[in-house]
C-alpha positions in Angstrom: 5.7 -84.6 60.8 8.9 -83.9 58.5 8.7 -81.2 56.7 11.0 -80.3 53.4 11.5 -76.8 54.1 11.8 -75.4 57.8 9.0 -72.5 59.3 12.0 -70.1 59.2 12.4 -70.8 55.5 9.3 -71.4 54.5 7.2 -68.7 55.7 9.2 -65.6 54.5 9.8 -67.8 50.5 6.0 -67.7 50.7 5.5 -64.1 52.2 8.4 -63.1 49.1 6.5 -65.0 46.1 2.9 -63.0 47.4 4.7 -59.8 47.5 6.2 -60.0 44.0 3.0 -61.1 42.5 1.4 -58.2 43.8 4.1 -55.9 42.8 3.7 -57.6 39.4 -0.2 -57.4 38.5 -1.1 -54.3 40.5 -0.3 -51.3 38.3 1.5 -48.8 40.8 3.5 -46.8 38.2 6.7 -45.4 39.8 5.8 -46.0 43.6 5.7 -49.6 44.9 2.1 -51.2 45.5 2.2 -51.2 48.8 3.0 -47.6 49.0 0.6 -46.0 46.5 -1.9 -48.3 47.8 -2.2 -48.6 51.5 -4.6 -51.3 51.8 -2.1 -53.8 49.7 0.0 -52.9 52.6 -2.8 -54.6 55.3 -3.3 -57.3 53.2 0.3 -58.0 53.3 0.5 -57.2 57.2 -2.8 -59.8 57.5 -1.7 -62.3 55.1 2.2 -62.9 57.2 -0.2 -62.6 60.7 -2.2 -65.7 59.2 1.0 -67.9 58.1 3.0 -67.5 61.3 -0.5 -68.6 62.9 -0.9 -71.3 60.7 2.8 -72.6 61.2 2.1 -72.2 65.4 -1.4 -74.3 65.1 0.4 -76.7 62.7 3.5 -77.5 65.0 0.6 -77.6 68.0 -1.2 -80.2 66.2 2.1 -82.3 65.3 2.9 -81.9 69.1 0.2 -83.4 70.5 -0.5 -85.6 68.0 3.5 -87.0 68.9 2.7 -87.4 72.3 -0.7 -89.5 71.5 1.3 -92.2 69.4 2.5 -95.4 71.0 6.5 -95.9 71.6 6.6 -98.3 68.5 4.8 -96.1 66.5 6.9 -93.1 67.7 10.1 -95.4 66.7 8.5 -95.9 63.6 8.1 -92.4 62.8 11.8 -91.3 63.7 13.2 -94.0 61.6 10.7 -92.6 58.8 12.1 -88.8 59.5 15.8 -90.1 59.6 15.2 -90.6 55.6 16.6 -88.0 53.2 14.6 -86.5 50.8 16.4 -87.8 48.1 16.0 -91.6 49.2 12.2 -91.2 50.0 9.6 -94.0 48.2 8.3 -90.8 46.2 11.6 -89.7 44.6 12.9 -93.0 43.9 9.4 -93.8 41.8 9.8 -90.2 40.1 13.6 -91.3 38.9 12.9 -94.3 37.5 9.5 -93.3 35.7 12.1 -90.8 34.2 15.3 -93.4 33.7 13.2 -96.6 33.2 16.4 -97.9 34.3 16.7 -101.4 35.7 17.6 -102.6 39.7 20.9 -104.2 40.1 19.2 -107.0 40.7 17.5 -107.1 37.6 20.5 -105.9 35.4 21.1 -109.9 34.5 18.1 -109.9 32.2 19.3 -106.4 30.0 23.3 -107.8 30.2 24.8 -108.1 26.7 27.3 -110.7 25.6 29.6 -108.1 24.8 32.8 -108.7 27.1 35.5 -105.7 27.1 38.6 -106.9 29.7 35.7 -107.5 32.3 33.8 -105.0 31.4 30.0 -105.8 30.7 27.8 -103.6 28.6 23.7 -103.2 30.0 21.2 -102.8 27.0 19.6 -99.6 29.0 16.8 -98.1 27.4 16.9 -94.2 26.4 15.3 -92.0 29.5 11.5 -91.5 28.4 11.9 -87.6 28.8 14.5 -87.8 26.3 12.9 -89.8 23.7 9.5 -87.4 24.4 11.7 -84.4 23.8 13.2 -85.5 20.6 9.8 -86.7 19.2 8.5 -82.6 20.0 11.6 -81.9 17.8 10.7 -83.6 15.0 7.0 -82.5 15.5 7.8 -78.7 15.7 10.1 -79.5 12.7 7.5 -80.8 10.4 5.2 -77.8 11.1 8.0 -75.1 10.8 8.5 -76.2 7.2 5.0 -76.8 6.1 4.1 -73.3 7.9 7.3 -70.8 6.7 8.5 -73.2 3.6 5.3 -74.6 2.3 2.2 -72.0 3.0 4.8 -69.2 3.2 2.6 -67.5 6.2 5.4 -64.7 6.4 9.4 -64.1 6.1 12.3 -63.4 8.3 12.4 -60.0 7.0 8.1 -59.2 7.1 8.3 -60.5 11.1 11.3 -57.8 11.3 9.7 -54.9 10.1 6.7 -55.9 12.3 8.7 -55.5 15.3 10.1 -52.9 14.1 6.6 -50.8 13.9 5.7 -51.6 17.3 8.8 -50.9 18.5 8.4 -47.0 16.7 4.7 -47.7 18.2 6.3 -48.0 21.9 8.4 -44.9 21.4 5.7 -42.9 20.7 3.7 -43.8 23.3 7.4 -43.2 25.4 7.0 -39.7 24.0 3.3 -39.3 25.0 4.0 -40.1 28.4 7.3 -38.3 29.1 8.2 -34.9 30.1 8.2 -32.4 27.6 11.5 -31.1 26.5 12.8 -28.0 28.6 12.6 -24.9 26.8 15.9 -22.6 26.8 15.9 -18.7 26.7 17.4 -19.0 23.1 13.9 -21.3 22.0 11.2 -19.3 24.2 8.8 -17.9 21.6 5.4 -16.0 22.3 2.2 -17.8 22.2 -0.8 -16.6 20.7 -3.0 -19.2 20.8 -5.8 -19.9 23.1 -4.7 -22.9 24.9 -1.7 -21.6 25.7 -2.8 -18.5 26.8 -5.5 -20.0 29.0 -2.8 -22.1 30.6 -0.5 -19.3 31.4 -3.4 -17.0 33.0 -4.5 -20.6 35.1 -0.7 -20.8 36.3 -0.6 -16.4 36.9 -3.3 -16.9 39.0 -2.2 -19.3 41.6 1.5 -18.3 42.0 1.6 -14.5 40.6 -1.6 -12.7 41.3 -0.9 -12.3 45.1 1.8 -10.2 43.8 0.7 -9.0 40.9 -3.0 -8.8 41.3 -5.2 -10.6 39.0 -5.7 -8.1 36.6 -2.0 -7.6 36.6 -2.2 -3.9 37.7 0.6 -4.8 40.8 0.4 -4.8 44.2 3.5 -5.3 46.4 4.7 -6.4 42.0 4.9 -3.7 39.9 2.6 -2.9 37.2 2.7 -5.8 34.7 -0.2 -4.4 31.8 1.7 -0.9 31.1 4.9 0.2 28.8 7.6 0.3 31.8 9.6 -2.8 32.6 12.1 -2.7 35.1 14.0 -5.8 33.5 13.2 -5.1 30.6 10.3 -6.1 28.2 9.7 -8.5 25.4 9.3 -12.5 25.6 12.9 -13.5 26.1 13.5 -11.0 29.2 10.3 -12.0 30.8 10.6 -15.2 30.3 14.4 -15.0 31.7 12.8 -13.0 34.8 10.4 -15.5 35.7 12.4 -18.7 35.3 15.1 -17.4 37.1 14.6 -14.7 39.1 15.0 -11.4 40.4 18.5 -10.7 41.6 17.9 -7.5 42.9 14.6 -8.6 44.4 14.7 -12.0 46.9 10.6 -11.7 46.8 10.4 -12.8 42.7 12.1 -16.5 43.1 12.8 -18.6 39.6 9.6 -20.9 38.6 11.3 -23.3 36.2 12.5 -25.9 38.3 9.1 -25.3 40.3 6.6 -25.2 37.5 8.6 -26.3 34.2 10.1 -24.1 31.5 7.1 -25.2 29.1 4.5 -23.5 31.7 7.0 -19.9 32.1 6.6 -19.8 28.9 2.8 -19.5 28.6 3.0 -17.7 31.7 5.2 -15.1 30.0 3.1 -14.8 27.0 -0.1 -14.3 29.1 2.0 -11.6 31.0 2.8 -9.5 27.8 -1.1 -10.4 26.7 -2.0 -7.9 29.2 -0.2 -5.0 27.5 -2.4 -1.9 26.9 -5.2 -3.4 29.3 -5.3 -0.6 31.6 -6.5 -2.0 34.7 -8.4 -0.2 37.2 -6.0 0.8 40.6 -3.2 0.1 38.7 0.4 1.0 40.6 2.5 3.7 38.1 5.3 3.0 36.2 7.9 1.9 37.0 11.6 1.3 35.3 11.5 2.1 31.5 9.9 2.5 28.7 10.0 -1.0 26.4 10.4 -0.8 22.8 10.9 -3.5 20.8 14.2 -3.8 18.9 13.2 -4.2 15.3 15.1 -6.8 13.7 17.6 -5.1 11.4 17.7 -6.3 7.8 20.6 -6.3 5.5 21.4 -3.1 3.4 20.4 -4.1 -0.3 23.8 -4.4 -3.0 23.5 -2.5 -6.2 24.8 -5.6 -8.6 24.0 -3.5 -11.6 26.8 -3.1 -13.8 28.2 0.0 -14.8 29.7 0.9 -18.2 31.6 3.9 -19.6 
């Protein structure tokens, strides 16, 4: 049987327009479908097993069913096959039903009298899907103006700011879903509030208490809940330490591009939340003693005049 498309085209066009449309409804987010969802990728496996089986049984069938027709009817058939697509029964129907143009052997009846140096002039009628078309014109037309210019639904400028609130609408959802925005040592401030706090201890005990202890008394760490800071105290120092490092120790790696600078931060302030706890089994001090630079304010001006 004659076939439009080849097996070698037309198995992997179908195998393609599958794929996509399961790219396209399944919801994978960053990760293709097949990927984050491993049976998409045995369906896919099962589904191209099935067409190249359907393709073999098809040509089998055409095969034997070749070799069961008569010689005439085999003649027949080759003649039928030696016919291009575009001269087939079926698209000569489709091109007049769009045309409605006329046979050259019936152009005698639509001939005009007009005679230009030999030239004849055929009274063809318009193509049908052109006259359709420019009957939907007029159509859309006519409810445009009675919809926008006679019930004045809504303007140019109200179906702009509509778009523009969902567009403000998608950006906010944008900023829902994104990454928070990296903290620098210049922004870190000290959290107080629960949350925060909760988080930081959550995070101190899965990557610092092996070091640290739980408690944050130290262990192979020093002693994080006393006055002694070998890299000095305060938010911004321990935040600096813990985001990027100990230089002098290869043990006390930087957790920012690990863990985020938004999480060293509440892990920073949960660190100096332990202050003054006094664990038991604590390790002693060690480096110095922390005080906290007080923030000098400007010395006051006497504007008061004097006089003699």
């Amino acid at each position: 049987m004659k076939k439009l498309f080849p097996s070698y085209v037309r198995v992997p066009l179908i195998f393609a327009l599958v794929f996509m449309a399961l790219e396209y409804f399944i919801d994978s987010g960053d990760k293709p479908a097949f990927i984050e969802y491993p049976m998409v990728s045995v369906f896919l496996l099962v589904f191209l097993f099935l067409l190249v089986a359907i393709e073999i049984v098809v040509s089998a069938v055409d095969r034997v069913t070749y070799s069961m027709l008569t010689d005439e009817q085999r003649k027949q058939l080759d003649e039928a096959q030696q016919i291009s697509f575009m001269e087939s029964k079926f698209m000569k129907n489709l091109l007049h039903k769009l045309s409605r143009s006329k046979s050259i052997e019936q152009e005698a009846d639509i001939m005009l009298d007009h005679d230009y140096d030999g030239i004849k002039e055929l009274d063809n009628v318009l193509p049908p899907w052109w006259v359709n078309l420019f009957y939907a014109t007029i159509i859309f037309g006519a409810i445009y103006l009675f919809r926008f210019h006679v019930m004045n639904e809504y303007t140019q400028d109200q179906e702009y700011q509509k778009e523009v609130e969902l567009a403000n609408l998608e950006i906010e959802k944008h900023k829902m879903n994104s990454p928070k925005e990296e903290i620098t040592l210049e922004q870190v401030t000290l959290l107080t509030d629960d949350a925060s706090l909760a988080k930081g201890k959550e995070i101190f005990n899965n990557t610092c208490a092996a070091c640290h202890k739980a408690d944050g008394g130290g262990v192979v760490g020093p002693n994080l809940t006393d006055e002694y800071w070998i890299n000095g105290g305060g938010i911004k120092n321990v935040f600096k330490l813990i985001a990027e490092g100990s230089k002098n120790n290869p043990s006390m790696v930087g957790w920012a591009k690990i863990i985020g600078t938004n999480e060293v931060q509440n892990v920073a302030s949960y660190v100096l939340s332990l202050q003054g706890t006094k664990p038991a089994g604590g390790k002693a001090p060690e480096g110095e003693k922390w005080v906290e630079p007080v923030a000098e304010t400007p010395a006051a001006t006497d504007t008061t005049a004097t006089t003699k």
